[in-house]
C-alpha positions as CSV (number, residue, x, y, z in Angstrom):
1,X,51.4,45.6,-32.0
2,X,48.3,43.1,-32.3
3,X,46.3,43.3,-35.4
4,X,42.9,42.1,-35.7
5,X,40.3,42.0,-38.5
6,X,37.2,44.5,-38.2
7,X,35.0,41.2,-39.5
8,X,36.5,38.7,-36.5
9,X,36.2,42.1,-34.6
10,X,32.4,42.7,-35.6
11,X,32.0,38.8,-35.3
12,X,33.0,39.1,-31.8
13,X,30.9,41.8,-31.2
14,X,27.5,40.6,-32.4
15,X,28.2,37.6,-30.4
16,X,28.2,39.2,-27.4
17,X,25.5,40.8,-27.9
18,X,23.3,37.6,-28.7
19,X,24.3,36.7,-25.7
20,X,23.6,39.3,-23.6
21,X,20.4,39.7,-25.7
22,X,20.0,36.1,-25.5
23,X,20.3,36.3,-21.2
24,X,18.0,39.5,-20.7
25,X,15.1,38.0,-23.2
26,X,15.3,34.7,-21.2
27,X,15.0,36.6,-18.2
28,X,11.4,38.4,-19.2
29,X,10.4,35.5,-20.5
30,X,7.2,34.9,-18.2
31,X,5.5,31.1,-17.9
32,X,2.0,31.9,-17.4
33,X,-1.4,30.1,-16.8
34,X,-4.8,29.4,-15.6
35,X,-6.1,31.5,-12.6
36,X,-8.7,28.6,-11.9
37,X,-9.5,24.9,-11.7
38,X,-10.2,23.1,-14.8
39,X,-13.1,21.6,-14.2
40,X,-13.6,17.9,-16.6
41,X,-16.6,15.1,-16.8
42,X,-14.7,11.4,-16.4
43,X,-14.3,10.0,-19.4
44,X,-13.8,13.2,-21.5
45,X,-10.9,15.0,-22.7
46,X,-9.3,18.1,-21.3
47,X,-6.4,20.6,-22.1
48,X,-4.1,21.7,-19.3
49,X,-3.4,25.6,-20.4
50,X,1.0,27.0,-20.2
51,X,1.9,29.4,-21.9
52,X,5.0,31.7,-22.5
53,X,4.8,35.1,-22.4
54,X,6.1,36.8,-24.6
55,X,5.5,34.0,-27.2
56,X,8.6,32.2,-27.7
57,X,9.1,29.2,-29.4
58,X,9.2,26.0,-27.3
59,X,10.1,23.3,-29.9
60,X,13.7,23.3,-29.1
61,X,13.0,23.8,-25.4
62,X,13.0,20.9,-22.2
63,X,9.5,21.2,-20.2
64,X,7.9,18.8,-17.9
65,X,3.8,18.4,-17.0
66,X,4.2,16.3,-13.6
67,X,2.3,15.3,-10.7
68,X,4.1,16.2,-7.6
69,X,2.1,13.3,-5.4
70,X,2.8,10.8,-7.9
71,X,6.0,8.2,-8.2
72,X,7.5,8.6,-10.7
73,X,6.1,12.3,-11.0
74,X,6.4,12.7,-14.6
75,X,3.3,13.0,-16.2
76,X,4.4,14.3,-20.2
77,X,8.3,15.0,-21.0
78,X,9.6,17.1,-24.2
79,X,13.4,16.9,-25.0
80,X,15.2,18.1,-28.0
81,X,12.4,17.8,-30.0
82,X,10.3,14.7,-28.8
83,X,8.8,13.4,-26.3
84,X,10.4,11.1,-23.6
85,X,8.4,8.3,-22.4
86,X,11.1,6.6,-20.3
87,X,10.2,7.8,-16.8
88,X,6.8,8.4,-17.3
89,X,4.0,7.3,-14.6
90,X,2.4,4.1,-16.0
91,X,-1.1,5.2,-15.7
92,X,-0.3,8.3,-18.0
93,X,1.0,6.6,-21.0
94,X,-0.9,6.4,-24.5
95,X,-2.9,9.6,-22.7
96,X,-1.3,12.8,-23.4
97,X,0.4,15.0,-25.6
98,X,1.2,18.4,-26.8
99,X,0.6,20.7,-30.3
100,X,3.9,20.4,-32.3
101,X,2.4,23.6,-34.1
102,X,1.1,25.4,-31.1
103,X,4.6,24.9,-29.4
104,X,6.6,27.0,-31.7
105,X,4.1,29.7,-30.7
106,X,5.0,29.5,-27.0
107,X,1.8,27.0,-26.1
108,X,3.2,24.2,-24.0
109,X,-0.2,23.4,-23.1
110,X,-1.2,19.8,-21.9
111,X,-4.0,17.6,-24.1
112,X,-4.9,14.9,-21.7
113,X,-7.5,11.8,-22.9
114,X,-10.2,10.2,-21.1
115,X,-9.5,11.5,-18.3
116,X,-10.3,9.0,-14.8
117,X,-11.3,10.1,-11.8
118,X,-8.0,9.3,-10.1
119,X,-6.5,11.9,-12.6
120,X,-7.7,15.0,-10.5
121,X,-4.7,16.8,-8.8
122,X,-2.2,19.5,-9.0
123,X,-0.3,19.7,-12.4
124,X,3.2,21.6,-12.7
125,X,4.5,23.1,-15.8
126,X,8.0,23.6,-15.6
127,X,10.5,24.6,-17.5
128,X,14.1,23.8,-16.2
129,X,16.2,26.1,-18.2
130,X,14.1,29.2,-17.2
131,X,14.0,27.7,-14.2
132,X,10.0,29.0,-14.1
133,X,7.0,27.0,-13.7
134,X,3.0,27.3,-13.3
135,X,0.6,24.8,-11.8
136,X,-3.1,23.7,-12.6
137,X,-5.6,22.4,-10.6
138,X,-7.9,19.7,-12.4
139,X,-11.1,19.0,-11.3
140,X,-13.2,15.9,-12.0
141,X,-16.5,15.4,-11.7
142,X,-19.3,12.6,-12.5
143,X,-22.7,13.8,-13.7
144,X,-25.2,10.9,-14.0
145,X,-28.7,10.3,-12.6
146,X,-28.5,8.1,-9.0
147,X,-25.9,8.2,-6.3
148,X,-22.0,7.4,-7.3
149,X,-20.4,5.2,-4.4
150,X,-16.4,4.9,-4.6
151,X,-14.9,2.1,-3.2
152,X,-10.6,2.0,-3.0
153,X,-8.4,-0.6,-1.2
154,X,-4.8,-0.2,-1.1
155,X,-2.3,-2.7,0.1
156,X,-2.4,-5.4,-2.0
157,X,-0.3,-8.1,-3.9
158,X,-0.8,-9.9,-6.1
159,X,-2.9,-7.6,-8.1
160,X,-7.0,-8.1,-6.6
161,X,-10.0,-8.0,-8.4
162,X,-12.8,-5.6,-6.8
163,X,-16.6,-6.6,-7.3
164,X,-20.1,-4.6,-6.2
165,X,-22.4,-6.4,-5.1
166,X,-26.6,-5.8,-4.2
167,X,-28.2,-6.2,-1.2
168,X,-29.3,-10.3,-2.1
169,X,-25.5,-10.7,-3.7
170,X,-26.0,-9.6,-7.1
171,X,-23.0,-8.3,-9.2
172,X,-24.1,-4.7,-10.5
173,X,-22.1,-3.6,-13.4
174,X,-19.8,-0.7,-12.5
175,X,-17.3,1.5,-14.1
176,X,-13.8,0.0,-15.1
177,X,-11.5,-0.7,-11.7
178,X,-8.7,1.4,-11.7
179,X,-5.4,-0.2,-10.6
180,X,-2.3,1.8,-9.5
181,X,0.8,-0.2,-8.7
182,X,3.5,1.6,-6.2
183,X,6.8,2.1,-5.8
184,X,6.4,-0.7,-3.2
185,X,5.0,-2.8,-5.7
186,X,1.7,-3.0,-3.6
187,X,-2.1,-2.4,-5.7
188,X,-4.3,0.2,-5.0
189,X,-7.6,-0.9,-6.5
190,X,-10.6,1.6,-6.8
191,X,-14.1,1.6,-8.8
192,X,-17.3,3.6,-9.1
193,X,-21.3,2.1,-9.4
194,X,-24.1,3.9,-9.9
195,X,-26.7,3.0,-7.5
196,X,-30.1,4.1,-9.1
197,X,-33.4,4.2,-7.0
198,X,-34.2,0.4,-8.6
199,X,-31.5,-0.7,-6.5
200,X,-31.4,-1.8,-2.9
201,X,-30.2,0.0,-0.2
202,X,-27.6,-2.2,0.9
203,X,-24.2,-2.3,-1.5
204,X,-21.5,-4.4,-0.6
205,X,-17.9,-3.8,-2.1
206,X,-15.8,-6.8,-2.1
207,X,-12.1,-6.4,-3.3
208,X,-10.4,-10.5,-3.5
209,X,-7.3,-12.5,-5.1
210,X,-8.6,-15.9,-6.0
211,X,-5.0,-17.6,-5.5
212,X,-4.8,-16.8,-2.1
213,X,-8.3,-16.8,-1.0
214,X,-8.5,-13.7,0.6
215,X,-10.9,-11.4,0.5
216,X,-12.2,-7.9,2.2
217,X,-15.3,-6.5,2.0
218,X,-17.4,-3.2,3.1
219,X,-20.9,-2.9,3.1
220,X,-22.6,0.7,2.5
221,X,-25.8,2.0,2.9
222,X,-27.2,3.9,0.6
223,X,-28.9,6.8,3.1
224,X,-32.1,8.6,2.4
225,X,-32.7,12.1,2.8
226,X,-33.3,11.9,7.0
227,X,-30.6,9.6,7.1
228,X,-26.6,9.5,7.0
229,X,-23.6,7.5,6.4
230,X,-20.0,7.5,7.4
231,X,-17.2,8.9,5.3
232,X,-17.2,10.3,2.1
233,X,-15.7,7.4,0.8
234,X,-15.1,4.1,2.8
235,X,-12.3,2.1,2.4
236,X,-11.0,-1.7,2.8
237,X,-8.6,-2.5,5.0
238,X,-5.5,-2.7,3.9
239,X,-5.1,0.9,3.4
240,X,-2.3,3.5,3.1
241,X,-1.5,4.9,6.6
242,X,-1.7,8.6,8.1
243,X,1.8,9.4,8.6
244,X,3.0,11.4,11.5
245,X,6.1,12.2,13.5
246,X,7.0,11.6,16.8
247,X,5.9,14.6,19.0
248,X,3.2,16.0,16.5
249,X,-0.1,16.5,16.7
250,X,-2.2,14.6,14.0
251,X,-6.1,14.7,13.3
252,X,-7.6,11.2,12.5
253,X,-9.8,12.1,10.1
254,X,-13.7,10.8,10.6
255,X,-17.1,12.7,9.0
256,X,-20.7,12.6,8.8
257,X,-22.0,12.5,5.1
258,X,-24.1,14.1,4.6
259,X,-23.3,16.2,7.3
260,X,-25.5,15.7,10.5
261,X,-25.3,17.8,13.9
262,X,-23.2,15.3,16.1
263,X,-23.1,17.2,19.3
264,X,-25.7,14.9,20.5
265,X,-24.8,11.5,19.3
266,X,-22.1,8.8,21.1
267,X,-19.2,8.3,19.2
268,X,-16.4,6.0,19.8
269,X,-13.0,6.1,19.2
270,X,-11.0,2.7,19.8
271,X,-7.7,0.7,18.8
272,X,-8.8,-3.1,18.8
273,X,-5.4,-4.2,20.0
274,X,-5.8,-2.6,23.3
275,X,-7.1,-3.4,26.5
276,X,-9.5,-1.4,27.3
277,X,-9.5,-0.1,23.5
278,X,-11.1,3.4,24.5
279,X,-9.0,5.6,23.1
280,X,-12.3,8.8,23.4
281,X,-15.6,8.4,24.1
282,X,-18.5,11.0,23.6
283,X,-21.9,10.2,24.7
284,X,-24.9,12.8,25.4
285,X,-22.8,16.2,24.8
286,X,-19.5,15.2,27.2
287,X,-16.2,13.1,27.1
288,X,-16.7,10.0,28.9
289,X,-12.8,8.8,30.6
290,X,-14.6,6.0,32.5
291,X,-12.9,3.2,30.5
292,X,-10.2,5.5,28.4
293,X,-6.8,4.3,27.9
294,X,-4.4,5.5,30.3
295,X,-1.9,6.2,27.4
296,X,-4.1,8.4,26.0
297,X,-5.4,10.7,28.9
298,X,-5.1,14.0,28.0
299,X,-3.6,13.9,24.7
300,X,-7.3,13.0,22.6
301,X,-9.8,15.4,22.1
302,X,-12.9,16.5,19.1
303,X,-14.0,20.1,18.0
304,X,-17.0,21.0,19.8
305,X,-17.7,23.2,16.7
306,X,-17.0,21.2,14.0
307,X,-19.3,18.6,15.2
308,X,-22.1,20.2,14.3
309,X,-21.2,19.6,10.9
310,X,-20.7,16.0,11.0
311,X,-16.7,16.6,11.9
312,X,-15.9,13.7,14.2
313,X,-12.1,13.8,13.6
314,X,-10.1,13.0,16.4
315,X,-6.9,15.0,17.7
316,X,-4.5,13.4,18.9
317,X,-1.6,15.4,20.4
318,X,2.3,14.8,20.9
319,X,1.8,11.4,18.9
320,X,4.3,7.8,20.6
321,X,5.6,5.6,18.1
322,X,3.1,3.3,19.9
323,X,0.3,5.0,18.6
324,X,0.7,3.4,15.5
325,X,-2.1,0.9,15.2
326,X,-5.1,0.6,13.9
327,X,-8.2,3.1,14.7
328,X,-11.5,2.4,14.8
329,X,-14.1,5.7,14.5
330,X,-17.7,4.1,15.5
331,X,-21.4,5.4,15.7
332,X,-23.0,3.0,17.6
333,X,-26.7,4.3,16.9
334,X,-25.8,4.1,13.3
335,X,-23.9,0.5,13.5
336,X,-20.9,2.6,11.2
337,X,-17.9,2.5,11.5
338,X,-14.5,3.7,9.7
339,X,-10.8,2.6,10.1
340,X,-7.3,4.6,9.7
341,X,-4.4,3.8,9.8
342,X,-1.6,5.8,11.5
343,X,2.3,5.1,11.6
344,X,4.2,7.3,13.5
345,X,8.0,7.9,12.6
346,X,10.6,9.0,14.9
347,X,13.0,11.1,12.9
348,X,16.0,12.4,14.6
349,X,18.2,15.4,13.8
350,X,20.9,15.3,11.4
351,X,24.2,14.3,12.3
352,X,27.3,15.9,10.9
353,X,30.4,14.7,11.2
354,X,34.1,14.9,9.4
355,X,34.7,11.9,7.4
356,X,38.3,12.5,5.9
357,X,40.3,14.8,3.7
358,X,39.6,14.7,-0.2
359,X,43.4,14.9,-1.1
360,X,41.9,15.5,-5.0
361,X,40.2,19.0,-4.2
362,X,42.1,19.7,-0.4
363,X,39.3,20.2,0.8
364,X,37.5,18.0,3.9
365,X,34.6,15.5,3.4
366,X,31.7,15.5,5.3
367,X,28.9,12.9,6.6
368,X,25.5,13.6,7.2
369,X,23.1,11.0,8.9
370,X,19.3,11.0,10.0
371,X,17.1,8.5,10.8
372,X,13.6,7.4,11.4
373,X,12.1,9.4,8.5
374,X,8.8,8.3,6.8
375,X,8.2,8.2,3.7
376,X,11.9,9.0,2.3
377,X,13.0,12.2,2.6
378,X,15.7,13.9,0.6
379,X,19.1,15.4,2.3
380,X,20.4,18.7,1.4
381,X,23.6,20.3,1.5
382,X,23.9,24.4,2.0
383,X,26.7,26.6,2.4
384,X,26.5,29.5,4.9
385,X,24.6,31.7,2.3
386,X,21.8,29.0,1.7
387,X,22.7,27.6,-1.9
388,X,22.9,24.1,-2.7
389,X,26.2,22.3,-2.7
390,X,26.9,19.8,-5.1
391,X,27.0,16.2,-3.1
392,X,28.0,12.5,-3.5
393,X,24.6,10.7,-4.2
394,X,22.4,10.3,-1.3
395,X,22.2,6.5,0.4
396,X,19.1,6.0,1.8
397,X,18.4,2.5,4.2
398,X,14.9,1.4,4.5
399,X,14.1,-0.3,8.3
400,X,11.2,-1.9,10.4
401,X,8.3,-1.3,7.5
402,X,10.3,-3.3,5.3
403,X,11.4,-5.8,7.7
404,X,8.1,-6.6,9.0
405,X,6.6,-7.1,5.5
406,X,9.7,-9.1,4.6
407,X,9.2,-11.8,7.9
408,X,5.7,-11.7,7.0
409,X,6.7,-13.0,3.4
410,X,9.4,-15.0,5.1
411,X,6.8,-16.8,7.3
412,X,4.4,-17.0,4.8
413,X,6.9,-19.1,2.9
414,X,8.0,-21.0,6.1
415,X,5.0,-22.3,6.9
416,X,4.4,-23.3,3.6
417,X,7.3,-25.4,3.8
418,X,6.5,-26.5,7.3
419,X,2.9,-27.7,6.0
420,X,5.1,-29.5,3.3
421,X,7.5,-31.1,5.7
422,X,4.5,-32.1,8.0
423,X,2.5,-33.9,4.9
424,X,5.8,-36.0,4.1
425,X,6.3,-36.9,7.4
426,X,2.3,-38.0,7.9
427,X,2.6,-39.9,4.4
428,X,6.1,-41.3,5.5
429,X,4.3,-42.1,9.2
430,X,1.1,-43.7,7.4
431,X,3.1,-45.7,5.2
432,X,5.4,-47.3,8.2
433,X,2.3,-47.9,9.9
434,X,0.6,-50.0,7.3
435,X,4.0,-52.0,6.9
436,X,3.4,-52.5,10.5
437,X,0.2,-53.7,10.1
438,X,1.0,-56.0,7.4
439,X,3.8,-57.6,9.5
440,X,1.8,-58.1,12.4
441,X,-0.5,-59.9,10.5
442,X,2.0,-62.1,9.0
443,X,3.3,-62.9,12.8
444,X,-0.3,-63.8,14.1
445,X,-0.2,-66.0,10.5
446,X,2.8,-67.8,12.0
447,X,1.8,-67.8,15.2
448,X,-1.4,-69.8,14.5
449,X,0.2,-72.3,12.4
450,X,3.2,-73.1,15.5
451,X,0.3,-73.7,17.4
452,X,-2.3,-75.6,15.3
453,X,1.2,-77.4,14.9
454,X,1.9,-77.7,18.7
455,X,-1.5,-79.1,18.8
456,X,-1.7,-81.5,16.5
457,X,1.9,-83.1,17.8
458,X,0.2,-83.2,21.4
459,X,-3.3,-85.1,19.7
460,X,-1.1,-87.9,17.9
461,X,1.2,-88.3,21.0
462,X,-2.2,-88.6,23.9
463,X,-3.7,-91.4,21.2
464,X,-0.1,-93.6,21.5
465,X,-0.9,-96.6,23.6
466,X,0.9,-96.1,27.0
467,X,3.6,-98.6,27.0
468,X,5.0,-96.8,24.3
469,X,5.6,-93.9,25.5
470,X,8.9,-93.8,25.7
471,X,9.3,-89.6,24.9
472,X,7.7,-86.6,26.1
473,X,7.5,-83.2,25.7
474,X,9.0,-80.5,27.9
475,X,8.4,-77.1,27.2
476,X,11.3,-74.9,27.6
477,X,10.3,-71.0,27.1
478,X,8.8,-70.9,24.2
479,X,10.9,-73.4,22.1
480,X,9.4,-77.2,21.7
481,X,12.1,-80.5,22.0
482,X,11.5,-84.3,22.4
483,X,13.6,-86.5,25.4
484,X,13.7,-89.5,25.4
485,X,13.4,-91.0,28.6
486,X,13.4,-94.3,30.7
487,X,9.7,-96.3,31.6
C-alpha cells in the first residue's frame, strides 16, 4: 500500500485548484473598449482607451496595439515586462506608450503623441493569451481658418521631395511632408497647405527627385461657393493601384467636391492607351456608345442616382486582366480630370496534391499551390472540422509586377551603359579622325614638296643648252628616273 503525505497531498490539491481557478477567471476575463471614434486635432496627443474587465493586472501579460492596414502592423508591443520595439512600423516609433502604473490595474490603454493626419485608422487591442481583442477607430481632423488641400504621390524611389506652389510659382509654406516607405521599398509622399483667401486660386503641387530629374505635378483650383472641383483629394501619378480579381466587378472611384448634381453634365471615362480610348461617355442625361471601346460594351455603366450627388464612379463589371491600365475620369466643362489605377489579378483555385510519405510521423504530406494572387495572400490549412493545422512555412513567389519593375531597372541601367559605350566609341571615332586629318595633311606636305621638286629638276634641265642633252626624263607611273640616251 502507497503512502502519501496529507501536505504533498494538500499541495496537490491547492494546485489544482489554482489552475482550474486560474482557467475559469481567464475565461470571464472581458477586453473592453470605446463604443465611438476618438476624435483628435493633428498635432495633438490622444489616448487609445483598453481595458480589462474585471481589472486584472497586465504588467506580466503580452498585448499588441496594431494597424491591420499597415506593414509591419505593429503599432506598440509589451512582452514580459517591456516594451518591444523590434517589429514596430517605422512611422510609430519615439510616439507611443503605455502607463506602467495604470497597467497593473487592467488599463492597457494606448498614449499616442503628435498625432499626423496619416495616423487615422482602425486600432486593435489584442491580447494573445486570452485570445480577446477590441478595436478603436481614430479620427483626425484639422481646424484652422482657410481651405486645407492634401496632396499624396505614391510610387517613388529614391525618396522625392514634394513642394506647393502659388498661382505665379511661389513656394507657400506648408505643413511637414510625410514620407512612408513600403514593403516594396517605394515612397509615398503626402503634405497639407493652408490656402487663405490672400492666396490665389490656382495651387500647384509638385512632388520631384533632383538626381533624376523627374518631376510630377497637379494643379488645383481652389473653387468658390458656385463652383466645384474634382476629388476630394487629387493625386500624382504614380499612385497605388485599385486591385481587383479576374471576374469581379470593381467601382472606379470618381466624385464631385463639393458635391454638384451631375445628371446634366458630360463626363468621360477613357484609358489613354487605347484606340478609341472611350471606355463611357455621358453627355446631356444619356450614355453615348458612338466611339466606346468594343472591349468594354456592356460591362461599364454610372448610378443614375448617385450622380446627383456628385458620384461619377464608374462600374465596371466581370473585370480582364487587360483592364489593367490607366483610367482617366474627365469633366470637360470643368477642364478636371482624375486618374486610377487598376491591376487586375487572376487568381486560380488551390491545388492539392500528395507530395510523399513523412516516414517520421507515418503520416502523408501534402502540397497546396495557387496562383495569380494580388497583394500576397496567406494559405491555410483545416482539417474536416475547420481548425487550423499546423504547416511547413508558406513559400510565396512574386511574378509579372516584380518582373516588369525589375527590366524597367534593368533597362534603366542598360541604357546607361549603352550611352556610355556610345560616348567611348564617339571619343574613340573623333580621335581616329583627327589622326586622319593630321596624316593627310602630312601627305599633301609631301606631296607638294615631290612636286615643287619635280619642278624645279624639269626648270634646270629646259635651261641646258641643246647639244647637251644627252638624258631625259620618262615618267613611269608615278615614279621619276633619268636614261641616258643617244643624240
Amino acid at each position: 500500500m502507497c503512502k502519501i503525505s496529507l501536505d504533498k497531498l494538500l499541495e496537490s490539491s491547492l494546485h489544482s485548484l489554482c489552475l482550474i481557478a486560474g482557467i475559469i477567471f481567464a475565461g470571464q476575463i472581458q477586453v473592453v473598449g470605446p463604443s465611438q471614434a476618438v476624435t483628435v486635432m493633428v498635432g495633438d496627443d490622444i489616448i487609445l482607451p483598453c481595458h480589462l474587465k474585471p481589472a486584472s493586472d497586465a504588467s506580466g501579460m503580452t498585448f499588441e496595439w496594431a494597424r491591420p492596414d499597415l506593414k509591419p502592423r505593429f503599432v506598440h508591443v509589451w512582452h514580459e515586462g517591456q516594451d518591444l520595439h523590434v517589429n514596430q512600423h517605422s512611422s510609430f516609433k519615439g510616439r507611443t506608450s503605455v502607463d506602467i502604473t495604470e497597467l497593473k490595474h487592467g488599463d492597457i490603454s494606448l498614449k499616442l503623441s503628435k498625432v499626423k493626419h496619416s495616423d487615422r485608422g482602425i486600432y486593435r487591442c489584442y491580447f494573445p493569451d486570452l485570445d480577446k481583442e477590441i478595436t478603436v477607430q481614430l479620427v483626425v481632423v484639422l481646424h484652422v481658418c482657410g481651405v486645407v488641400l492634401q496632396c499624396e504621390s505614391a510610387g517613388w524611389y529614391p525618396e522625392p521631395e514634394l513642394l506647393w506652389l502659388d498661382g505665379e510659382g511661389n513656394l507657400l509654406s506648408a505643413g511637414p511632408t510625410e514620407t512612408l516607405r513600403g514593403p516594396d521599398d517605394l515612397y509615398t509622399v503626402s503634405s497639407r497647405v493652408t490656402v487663405e483667401k490672400r492666396h490665389s486660386n490656382n495651387i500647384t503641387c509638385r512632388v520631384q527627385q533632383r538626381n533624376t530629374n523627374q518631376s510630377r505635378e497637379t494643379h488645383i483650383h481652389v473653387p468658390g461657393k458656385k463652383s466645384f472641383d474634382l476629388g476630394h483629394s487629387q493625386e500624382i501619378s504614380p499612385s497605388q493601384p485599385l486591385i481587383a480579381v479576374d471576374g469581379d466587378d470593381v467601382v472606379l472611384p470618381c466624385h464631385l467636391e463639393p458635391p454638384v448634381d451631375a445628371v446634366q453634365m458630360t463626363i468621360e471615362w477613357g484609358k489613354p492607351d487605347l484606340n478609341p480610348r472611350f471606355v463611357f461617355v455621358r453627355h446631356n442625361g444619356q450614355e453615348l456608345q458612338t466611339d466606346q471601346n468594343t472591349a468594354y460594351k456592356g460591362r461599364v455603366s454610372l448610378s443614375n442616382d448617385k450622380l446627383k450627388d456628385g458620384d461619377v464612379s464608374l462600374k465596371l463589371s466581370k473585370v480582364k486582366v487587360s483592364d489593367s491600365g490607366r483610367y482617366r475620369c474627365y469633366i470637360p466643362q470643368q477642364s478636371k480630370e482624375y486618374f486610377v489605377e487598376l491591376l487586375v489579378g487572376a487568381s486560380s483555385q488551390p491545388g492539392a496534391k500528395l507530395a510523399g510519405l513523412d516516414k517520421a510521423s507515418s503520416g502523408v504530406m501534402l502540397d497546396c499551390k495557387s496562383a495569380g494572387w494580388y497583394p500576397e495572400p496567406e494559405v491555410l490549412w483545416m482539417d474536416g472540422e475547420g481548425n487550423l493545422l499546423s504547416a511547413g512555412p508558406m513559400q510565396a513567389l512574386r511574378g509579372e509586377i516584380d518582373k516588369v519593375k525589375q527590366n524597367n531597372q534593368q533597362f534603366g541601367f542598360n541604357t546607361d551603359k549603352l550611352i556610355k559605350t556610345i560616348n567611348d566609341e564617339i571619343s574613340r571615332m573623333t580621335q581616329q579622325k583627327d589622326e586622319l586629318e593630321n596624316h593627310l595633311v602630312l601627305m599633301k606636305r609631301q606631296m607638294n614638296e615631290i612636286e615643287s621638286k619635280r619642278n624645279e629638276i624639269q626648270s634646270k634641265f629646259e635651261n641646258l643648252p641643246k647639244n647637251n642633252r644627252n638624258f631625259k626624263i620618262i615618267r613611269r607611273g608615278k615614279k621619276n628616273c633619268l636614261n641616258d640616251t643617244v643624240v
